[in-house]
Each structure stands twice: as structure tokens, then as C-alpha cells.
Biopython code that builds the backbone (N, CA, C, O; Angstrom):
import numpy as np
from Bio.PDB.StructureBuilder import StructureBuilder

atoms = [
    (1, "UNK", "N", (116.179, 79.034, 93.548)),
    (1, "UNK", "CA", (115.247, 79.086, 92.448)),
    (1, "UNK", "C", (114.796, 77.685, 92.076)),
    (1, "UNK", "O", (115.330, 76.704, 92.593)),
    (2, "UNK", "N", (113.712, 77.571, 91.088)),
    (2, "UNK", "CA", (113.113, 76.569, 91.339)),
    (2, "UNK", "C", (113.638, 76.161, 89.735)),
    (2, "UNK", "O", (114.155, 77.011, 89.010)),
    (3, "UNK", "N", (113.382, 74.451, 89.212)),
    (3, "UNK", "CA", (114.273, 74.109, 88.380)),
    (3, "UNK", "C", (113.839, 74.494, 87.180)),
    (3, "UNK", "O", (114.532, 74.453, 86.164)),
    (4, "UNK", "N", (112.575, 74.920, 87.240)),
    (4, "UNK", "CA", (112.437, 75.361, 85.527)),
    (4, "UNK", "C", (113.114, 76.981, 85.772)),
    (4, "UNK", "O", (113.545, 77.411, 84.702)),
    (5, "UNK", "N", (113.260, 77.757, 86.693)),
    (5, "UNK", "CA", (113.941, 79.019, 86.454)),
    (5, "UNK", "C", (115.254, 78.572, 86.386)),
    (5, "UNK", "O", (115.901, 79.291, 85.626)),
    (6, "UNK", "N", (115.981, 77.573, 86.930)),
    (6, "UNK", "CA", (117.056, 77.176, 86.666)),
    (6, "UNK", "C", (117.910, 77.232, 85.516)),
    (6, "UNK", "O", (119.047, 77.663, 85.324)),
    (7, "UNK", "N", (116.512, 76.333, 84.374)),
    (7, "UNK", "CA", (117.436, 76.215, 82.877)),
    (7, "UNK", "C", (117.597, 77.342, 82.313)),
    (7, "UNK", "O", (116.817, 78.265, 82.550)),
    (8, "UNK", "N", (118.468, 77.453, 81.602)),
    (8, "UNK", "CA", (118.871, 78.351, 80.537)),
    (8, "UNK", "C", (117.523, 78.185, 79.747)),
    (8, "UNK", "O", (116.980, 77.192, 79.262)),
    (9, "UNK", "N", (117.007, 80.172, 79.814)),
    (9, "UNK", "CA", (115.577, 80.538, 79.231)),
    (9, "UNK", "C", (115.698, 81.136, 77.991)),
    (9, "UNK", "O", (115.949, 82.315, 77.743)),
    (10, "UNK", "N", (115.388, 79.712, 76.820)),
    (10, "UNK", "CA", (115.427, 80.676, 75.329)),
    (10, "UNK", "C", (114.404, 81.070, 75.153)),
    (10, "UNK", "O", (114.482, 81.989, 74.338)),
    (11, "UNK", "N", (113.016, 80.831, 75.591)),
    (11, "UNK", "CA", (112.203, 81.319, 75.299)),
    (11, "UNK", "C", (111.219, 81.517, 76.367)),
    (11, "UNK", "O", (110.948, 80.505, 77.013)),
    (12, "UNK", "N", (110.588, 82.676, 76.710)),
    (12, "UNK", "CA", (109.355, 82.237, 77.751)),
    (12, "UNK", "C", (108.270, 82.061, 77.725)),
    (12, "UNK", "O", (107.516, 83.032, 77.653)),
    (13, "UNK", "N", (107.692, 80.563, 77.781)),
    (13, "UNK", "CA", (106.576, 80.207, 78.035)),
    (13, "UNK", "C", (105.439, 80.327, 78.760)),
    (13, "UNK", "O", (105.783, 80.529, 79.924)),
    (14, "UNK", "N", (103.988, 80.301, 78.646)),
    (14, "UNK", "CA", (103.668, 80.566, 79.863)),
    (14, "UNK", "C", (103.285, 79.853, 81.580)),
    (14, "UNK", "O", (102.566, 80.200, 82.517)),
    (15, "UNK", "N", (104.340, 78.556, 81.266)),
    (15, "UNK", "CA", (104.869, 77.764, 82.587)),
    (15, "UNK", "C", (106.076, 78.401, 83.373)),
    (15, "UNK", "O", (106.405, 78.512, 84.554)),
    (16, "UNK", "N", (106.652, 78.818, 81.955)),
    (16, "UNK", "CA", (108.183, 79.933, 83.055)),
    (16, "UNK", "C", (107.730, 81.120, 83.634)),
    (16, "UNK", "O", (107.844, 81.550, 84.782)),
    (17, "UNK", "N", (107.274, 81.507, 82.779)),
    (17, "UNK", "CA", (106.061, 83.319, 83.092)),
    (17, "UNK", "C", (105.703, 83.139, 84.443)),
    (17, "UNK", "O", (105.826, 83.933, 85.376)),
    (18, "UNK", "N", (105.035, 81.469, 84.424)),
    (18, "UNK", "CA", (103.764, 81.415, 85.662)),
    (18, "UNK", "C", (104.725, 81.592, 86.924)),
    (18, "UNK", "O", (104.426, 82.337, 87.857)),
    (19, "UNK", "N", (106.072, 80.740, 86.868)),
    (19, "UNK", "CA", (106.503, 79.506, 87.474)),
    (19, "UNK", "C", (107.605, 81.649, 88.245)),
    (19, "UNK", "O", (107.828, 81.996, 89.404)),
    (20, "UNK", "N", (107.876, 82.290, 87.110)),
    (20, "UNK", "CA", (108.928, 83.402, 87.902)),
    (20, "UNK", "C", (107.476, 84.084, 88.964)),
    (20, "UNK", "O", (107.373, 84.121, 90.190)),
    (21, "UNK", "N", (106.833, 84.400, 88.236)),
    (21, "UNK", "CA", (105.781, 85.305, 88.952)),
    (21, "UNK", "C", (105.369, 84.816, 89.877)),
    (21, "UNK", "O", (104.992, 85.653, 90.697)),
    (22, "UNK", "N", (105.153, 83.093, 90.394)),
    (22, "UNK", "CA", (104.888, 82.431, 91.449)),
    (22, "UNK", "C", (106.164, 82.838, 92.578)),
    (22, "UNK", "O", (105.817, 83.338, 93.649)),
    (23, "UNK", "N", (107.123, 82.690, 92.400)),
    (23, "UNK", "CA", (108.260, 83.050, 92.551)),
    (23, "UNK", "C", (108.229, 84.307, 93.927)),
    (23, "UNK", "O", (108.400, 84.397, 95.143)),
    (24, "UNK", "N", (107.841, 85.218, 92.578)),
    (24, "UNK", "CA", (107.803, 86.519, 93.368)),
    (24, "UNK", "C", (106.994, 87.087, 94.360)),
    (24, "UNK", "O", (107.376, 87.858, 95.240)),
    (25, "UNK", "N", (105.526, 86.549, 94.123)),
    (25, "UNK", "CA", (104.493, 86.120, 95.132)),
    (25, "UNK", "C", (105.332, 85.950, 96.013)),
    (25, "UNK", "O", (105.945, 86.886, 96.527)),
    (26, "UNK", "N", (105.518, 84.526, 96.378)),
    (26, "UNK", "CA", (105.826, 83.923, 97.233)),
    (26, "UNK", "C", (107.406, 84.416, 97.918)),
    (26, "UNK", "O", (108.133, 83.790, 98.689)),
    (27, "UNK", "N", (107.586, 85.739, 97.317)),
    (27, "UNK", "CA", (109.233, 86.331, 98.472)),
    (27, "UNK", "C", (110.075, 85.228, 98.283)),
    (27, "UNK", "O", (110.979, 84.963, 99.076)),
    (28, "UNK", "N", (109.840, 84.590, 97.313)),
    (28, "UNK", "CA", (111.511, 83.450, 96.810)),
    (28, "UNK", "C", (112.885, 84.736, 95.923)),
    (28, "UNK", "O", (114.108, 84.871, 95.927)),
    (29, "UNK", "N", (111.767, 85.366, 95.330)),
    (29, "UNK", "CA", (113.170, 86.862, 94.431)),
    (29, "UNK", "C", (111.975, 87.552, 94.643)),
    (29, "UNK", "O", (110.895, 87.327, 95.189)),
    (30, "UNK", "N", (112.733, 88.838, 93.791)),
    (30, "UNK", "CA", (112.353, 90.520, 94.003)),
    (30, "UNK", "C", (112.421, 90.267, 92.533)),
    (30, "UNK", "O", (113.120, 89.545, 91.823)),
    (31, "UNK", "N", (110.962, 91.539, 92.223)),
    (31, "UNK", "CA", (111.218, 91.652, 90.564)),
    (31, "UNK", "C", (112.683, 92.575, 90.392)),
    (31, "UNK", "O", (112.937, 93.052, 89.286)),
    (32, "UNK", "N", (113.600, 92.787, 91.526)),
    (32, "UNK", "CA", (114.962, 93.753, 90.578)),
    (32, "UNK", "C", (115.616, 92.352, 90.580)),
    (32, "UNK", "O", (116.141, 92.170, 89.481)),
    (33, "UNK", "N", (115.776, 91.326, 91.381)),
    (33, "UNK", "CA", (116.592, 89.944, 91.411)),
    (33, "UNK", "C", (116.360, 89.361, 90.093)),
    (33, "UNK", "O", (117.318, 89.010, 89.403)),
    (34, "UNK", "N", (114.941, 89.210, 89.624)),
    (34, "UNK", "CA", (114.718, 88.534, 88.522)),
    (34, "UNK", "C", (115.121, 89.228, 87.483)),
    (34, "UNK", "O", (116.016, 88.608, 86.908)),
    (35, "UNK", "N", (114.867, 90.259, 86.960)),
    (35, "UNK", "CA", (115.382, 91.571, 86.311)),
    (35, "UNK", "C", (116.705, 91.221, 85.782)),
    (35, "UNK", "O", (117.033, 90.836, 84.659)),
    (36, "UNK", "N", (117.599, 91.505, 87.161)),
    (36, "UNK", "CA", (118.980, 90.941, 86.507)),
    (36, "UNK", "C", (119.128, 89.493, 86.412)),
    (36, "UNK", "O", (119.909, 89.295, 85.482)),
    (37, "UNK", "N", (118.815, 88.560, 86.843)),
    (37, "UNK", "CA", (119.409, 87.544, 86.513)),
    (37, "UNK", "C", (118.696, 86.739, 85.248)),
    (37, "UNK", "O", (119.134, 85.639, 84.909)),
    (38, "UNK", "N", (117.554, 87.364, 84.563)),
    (38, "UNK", "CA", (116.968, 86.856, 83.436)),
    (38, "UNK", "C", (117.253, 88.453, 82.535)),
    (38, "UNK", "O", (116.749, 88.071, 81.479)),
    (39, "UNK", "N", (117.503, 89.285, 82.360)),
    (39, "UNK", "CA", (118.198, 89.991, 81.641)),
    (39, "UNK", "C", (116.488, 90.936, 80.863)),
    (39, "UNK", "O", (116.255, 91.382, 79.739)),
    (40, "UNK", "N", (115.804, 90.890, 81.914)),
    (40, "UNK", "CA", (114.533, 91.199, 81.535)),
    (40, "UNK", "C", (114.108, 92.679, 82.339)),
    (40, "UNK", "O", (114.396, 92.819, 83.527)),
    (41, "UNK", "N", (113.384, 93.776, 81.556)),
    (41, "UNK", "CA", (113.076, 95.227, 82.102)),
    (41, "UNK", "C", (112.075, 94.789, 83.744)),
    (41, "UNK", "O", (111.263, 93.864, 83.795)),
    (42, "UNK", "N", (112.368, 95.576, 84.746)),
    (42, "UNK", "CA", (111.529, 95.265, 85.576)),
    (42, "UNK", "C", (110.080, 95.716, 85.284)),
    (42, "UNK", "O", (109.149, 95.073, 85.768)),
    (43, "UNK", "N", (109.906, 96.565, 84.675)),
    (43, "UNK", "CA", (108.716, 96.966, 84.018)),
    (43, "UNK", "C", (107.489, 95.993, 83.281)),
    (43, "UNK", "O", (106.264, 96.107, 83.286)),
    (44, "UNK", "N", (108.420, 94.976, 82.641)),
    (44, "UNK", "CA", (108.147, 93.947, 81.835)),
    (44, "UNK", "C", (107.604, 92.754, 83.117)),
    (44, "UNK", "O", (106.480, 92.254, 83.058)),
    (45, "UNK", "N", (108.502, 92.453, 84.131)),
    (45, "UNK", "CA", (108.428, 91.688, 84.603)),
    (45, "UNK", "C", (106.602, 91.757, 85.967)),
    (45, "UNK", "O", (105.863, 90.913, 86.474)),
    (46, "UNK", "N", (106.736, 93.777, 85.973)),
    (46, "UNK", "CA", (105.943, 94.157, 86.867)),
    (46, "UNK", "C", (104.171, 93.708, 86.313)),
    (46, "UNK", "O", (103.171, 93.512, 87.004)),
    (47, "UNK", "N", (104.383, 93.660, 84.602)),
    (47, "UNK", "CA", (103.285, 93.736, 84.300)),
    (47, "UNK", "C", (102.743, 92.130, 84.072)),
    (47, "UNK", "O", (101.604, 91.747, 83.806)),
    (48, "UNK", "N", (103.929, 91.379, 84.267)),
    (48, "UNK", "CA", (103.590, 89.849, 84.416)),
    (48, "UNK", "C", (103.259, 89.434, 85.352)),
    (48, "UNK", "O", (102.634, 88.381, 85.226)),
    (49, "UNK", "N", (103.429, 89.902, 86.646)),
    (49, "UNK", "CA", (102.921, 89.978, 87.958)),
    (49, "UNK", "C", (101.455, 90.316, 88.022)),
    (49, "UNK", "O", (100.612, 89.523, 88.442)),
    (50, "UNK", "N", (101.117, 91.859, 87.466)),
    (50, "UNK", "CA", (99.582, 92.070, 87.560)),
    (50, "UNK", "C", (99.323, 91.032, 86.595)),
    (50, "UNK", "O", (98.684, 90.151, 87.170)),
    (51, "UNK", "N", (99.490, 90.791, 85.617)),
    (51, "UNK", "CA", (98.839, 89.917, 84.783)),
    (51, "UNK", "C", (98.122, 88.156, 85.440)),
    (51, "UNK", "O", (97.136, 87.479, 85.151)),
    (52, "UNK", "N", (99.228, 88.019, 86.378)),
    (52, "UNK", "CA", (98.981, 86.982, 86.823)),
    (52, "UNK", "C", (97.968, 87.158, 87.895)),
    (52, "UNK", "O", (97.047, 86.342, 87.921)),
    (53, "UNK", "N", (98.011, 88.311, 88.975)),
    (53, "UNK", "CA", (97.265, 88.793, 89.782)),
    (53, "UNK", "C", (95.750, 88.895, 89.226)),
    (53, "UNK", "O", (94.827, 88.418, 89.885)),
    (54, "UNK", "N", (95.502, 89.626, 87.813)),
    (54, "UNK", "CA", (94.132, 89.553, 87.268)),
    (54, "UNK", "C", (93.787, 88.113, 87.032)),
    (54, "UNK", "O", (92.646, 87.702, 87.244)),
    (55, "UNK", "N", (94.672, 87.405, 86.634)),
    (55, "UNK", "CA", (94.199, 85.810, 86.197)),
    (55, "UNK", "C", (93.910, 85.308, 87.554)),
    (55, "UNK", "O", (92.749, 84.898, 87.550)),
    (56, "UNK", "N", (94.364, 85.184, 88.521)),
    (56, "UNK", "CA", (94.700, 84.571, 89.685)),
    (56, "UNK", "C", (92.684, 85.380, 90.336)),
    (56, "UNK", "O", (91.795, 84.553, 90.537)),
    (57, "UNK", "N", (92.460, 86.495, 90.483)),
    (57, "UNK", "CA", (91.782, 86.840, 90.403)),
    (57, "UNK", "C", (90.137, 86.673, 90.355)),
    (57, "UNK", "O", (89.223, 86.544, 91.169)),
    (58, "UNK", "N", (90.343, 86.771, 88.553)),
    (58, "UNK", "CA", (89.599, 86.036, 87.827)),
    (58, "UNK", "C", (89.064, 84.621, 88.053)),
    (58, "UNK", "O", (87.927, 84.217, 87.807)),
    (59, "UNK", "N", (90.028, 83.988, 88.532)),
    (59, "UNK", "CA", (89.940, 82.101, 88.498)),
    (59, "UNK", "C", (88.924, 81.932, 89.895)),
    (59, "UNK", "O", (88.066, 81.056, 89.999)),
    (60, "UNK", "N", (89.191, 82.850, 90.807)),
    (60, "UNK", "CA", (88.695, 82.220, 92.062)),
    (60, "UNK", "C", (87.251, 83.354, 92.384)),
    (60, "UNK", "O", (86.763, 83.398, 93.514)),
    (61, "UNK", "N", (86.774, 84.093, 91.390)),
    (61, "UNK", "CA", (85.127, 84.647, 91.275)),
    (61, "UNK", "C", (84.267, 83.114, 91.163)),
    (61, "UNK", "O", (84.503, 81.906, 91.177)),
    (62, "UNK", "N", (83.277, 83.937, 91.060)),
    (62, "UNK", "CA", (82.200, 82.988, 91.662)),
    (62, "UNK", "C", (81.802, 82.508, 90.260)),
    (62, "UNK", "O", (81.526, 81.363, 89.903)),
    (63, "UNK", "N", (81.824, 83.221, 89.812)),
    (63, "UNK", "CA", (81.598, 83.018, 87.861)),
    (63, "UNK", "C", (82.488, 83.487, 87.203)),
    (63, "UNK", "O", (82.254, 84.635, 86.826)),
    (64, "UNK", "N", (84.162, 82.748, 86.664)),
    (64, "UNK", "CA", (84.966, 83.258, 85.755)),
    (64, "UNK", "C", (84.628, 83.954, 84.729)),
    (64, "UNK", "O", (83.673, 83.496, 84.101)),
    (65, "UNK", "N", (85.227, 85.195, 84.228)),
    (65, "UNK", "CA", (84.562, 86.092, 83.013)),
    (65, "UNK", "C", (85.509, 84.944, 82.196)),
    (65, "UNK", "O", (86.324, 84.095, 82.559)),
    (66, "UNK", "N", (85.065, 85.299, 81.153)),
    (66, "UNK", "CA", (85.565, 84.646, 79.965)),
    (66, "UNK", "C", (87.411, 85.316, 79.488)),
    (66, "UNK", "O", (87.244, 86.271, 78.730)),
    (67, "UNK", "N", (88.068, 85.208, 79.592)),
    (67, "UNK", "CA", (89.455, 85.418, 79.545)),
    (67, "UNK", "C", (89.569, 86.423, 77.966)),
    (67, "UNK", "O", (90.335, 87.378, 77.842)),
    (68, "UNK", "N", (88.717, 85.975, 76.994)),
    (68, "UNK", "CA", (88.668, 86.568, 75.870)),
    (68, "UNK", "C", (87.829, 87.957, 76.080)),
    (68, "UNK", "O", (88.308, 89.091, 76.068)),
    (69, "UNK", "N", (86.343, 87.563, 76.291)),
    (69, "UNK", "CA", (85.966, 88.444, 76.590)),
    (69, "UNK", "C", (86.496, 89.891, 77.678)),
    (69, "UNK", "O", (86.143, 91.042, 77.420)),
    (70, "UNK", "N", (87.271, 89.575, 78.732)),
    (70, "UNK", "CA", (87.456, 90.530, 79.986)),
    (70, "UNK", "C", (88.881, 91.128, 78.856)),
    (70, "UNK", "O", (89.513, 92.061, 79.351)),
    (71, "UNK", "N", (89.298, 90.720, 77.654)),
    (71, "UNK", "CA", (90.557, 91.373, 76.944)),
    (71, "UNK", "C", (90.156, 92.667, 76.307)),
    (71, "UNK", "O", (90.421, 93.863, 76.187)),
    (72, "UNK", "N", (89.101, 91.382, 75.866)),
    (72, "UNK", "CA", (88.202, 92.492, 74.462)),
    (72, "UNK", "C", (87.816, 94.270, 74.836)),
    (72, "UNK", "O", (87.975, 95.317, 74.209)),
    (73, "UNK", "N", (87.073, 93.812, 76.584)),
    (73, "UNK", "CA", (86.547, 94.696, 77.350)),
    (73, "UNK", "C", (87.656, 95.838, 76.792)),
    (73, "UNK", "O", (87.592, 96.609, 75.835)),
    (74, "UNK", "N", (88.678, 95.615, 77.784)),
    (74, "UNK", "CA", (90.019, 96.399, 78.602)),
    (74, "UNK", "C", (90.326, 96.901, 76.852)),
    (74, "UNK", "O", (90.377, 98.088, 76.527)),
    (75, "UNK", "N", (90.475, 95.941, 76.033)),
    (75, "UNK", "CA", (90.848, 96.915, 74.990)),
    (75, "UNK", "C", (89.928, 98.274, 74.370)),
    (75, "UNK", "O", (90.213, 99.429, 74.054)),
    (76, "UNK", "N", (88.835, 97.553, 74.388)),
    (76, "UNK", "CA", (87.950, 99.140, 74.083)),
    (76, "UNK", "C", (87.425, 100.005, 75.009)),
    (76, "UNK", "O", (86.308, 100.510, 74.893)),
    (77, "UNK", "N", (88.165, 100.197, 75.910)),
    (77, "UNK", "CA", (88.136, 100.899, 77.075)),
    (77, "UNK", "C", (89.633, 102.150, 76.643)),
    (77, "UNK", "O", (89.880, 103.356, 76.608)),
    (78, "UNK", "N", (90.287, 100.766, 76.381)),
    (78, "UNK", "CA", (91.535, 101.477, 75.648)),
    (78, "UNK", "C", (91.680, 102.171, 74.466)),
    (78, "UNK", "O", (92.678, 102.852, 74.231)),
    (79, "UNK", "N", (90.888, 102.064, 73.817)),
    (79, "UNK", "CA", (90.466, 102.799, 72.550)),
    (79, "UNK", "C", (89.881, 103.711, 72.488)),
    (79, "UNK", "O", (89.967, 104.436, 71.497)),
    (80, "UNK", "N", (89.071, 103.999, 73.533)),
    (80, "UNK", "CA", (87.818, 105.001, 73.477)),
    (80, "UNK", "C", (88.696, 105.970, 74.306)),
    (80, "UNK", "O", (88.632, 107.125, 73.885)),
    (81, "UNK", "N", (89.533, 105.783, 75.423)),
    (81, "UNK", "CA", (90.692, 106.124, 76.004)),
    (81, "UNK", "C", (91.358, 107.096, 74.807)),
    (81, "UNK", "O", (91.096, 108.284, 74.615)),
    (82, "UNK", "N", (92.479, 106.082, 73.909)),
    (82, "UNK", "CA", (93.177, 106.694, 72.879)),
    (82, "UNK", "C", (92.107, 107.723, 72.195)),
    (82, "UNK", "O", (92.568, 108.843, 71.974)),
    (83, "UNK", "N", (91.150, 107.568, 71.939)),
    (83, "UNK", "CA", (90.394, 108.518, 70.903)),
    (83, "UNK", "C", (90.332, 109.656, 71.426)),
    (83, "UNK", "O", (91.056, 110.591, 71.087)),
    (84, "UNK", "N", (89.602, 109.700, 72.169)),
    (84, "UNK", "CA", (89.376, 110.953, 73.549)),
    (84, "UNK", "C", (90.561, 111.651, 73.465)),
    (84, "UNK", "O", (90.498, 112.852, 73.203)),
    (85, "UNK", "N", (91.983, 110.947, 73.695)),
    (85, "UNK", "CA", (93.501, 111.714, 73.883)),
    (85, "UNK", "C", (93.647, 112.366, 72.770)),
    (85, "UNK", "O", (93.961, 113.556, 72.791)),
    (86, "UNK", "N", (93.416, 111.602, 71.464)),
    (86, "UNK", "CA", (93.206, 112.414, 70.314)),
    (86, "UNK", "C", (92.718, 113.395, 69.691)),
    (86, "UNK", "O", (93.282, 114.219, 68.971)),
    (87, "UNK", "N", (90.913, 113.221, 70.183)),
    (87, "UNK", "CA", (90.358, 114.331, 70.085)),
    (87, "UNK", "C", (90.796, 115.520, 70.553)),
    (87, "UNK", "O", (90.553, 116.564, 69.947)),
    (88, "UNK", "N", (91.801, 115.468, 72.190)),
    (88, "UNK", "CA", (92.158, 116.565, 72.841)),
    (88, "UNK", "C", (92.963, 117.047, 72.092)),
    (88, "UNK", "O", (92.669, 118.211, 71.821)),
    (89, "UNK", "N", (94.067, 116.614, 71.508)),
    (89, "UNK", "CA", (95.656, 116.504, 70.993)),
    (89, "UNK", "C", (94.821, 117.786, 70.075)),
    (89, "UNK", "O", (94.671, 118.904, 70.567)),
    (90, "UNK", "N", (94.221, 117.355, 68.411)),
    (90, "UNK", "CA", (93.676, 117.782, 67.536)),
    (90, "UNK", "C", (93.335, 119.140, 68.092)),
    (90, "UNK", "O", (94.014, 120.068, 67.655)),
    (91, "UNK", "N", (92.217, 119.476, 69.157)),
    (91, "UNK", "CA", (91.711, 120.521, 69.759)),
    (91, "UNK", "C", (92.880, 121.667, 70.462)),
    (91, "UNK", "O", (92.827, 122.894, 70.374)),
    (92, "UNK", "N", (93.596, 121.095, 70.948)),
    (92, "UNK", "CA", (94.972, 121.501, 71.642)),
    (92, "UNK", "C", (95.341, 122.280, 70.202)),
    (92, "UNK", "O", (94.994, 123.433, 69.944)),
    (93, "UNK", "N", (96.247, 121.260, 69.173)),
    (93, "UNK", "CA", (96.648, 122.026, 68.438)),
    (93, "UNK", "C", (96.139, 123.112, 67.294)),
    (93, "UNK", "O", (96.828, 123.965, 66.736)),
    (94, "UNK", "N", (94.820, 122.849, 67.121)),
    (94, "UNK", "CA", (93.276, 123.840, 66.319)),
    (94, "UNK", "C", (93.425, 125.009, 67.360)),
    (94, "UNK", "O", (93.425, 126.090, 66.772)),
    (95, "UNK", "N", (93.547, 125.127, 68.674)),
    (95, "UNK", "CA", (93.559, 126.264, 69.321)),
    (95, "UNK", "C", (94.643, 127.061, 69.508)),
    (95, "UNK", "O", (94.506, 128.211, 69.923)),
    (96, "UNK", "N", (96.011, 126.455, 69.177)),
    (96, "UNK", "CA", (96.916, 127.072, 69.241)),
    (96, "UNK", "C", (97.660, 127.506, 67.871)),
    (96, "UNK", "O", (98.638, 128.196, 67.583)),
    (97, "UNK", "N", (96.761, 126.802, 67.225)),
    (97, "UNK", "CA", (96.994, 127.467, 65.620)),
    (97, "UNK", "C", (96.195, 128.525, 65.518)),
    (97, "UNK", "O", (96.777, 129.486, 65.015)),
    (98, "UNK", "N", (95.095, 128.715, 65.799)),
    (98, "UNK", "CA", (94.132, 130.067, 65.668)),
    (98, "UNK", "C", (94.627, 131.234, 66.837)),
    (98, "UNK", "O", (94.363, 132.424, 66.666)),
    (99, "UNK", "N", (95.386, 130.736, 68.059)),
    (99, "UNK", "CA", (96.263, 131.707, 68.281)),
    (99, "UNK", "C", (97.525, 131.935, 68.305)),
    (99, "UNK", "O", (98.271, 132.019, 69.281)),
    (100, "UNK", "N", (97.695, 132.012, 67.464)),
    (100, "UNK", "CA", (98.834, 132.046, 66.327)),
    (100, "UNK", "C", (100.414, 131.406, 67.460)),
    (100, "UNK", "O", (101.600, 131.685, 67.280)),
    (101, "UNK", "N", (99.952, 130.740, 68.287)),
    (101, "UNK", "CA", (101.187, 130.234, 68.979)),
    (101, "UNK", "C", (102.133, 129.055, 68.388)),
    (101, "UNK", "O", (101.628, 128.069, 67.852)),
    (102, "UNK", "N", (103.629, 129.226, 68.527)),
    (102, "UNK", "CA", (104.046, 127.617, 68.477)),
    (102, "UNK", "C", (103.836, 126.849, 69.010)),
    (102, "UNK", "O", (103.503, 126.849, 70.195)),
    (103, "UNK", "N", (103.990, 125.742, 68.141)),
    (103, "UNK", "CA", (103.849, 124.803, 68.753)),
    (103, "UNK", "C", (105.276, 124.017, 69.862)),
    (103, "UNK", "O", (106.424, 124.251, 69.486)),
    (104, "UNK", "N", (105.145, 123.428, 70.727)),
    (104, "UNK", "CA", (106.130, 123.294, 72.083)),
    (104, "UNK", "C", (106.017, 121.466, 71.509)),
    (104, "UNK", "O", (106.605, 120.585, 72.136)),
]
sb = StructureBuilder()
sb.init_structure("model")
sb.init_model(0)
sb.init_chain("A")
sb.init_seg("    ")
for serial, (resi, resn, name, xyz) in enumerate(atoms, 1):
    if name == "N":
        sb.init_residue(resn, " ", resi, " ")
    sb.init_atom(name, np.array(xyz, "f"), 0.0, 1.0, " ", f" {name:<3s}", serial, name[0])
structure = sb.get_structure()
């Protein structure tokens, strides 16, 4: 491992973030290696990987989107997402109240 994964990690920055996920790229660990030996969900670690993959991405287009902007996007994508699930949820349970079913 390389010496900033080395030190004892009180906090993670995003030079350690960069520096594990470079890491893993590069077949130095496995996100289950890092997992256990930083005491971190592989789940957590999987989405620091894409994260870096979209940045990594991003950097080498021909015209970088704006980092704020491409957030903003993904979030109201995510919203309109959640609403929609909602609207169903609401409809789901309006239909199973008018036929007189429990609810599961």
C-alpha cells in the first residue's frame, strides 16, 4: 500500500478517497481487501470507485461539464424519480383501499 493508505485514517479526505480508489484501479487491493482493512462497507467503497470513474470521465471530454452543474442534473433526475415512486405508492394504496384489501 501506498504511504498515505499507510497512516492511521481519522478522517477521509479527498486525497485518501482519490489515493484508495487509485489503488483499486490499478489491482494494488480489491474493494473486499480495502473493506477490511479500513473498516469501511464495500458498498461505500464501490460507490467511491464509480464516483471517481464519473470524475475521471468527466475530466478527459472534450468540454468538462461543470461538476456542479452534472450534480444538480443527477439530482433532479432523482427527484422526479422519487416523485413518480410516490405517485405510484399513493395510487397503489387508493386502490387497495377502495378494494377493501390489506394492506401487506
Amino acid at each position: 500500500m501506498s504511504t498515505v493508505m499507510e497512516e492511521e485514517i481519522k478522517r477521509w479526505t479527498a486525497r485518501r478517497k482519490s489515493a484508495l480508489v487509485l489503488e483499486i484501479i490499478q489491482g494494488k487491493t480489491t474493494i473486499a481487501e480495502a473493506s477490511r482493512s479500513h473498516d469501511i462497507a464495500p458498498s461505500e467503497i464501490e460507490g467511491r470507485v464509480e464516483d471517481g470513474k464519473k470524475g475521471m470521465e468527466n475530466a478527459l471530454r472534450a468540454n468538462p461539464q461543470d461538476v456542479h452543474e452534472h450534480y444538480e442534473r443527477e439530482l433532479k433526475q432523482l427527484r422526479e424519480a422519487y416523485g413518480e415512486a410516490m405517485l405510484e405508492l399513493r395510487a397503489r394504496k387508493e386502490l387497495q383501499s377502495l378494494l377493501g384489501e390489506d394492506e401487506r
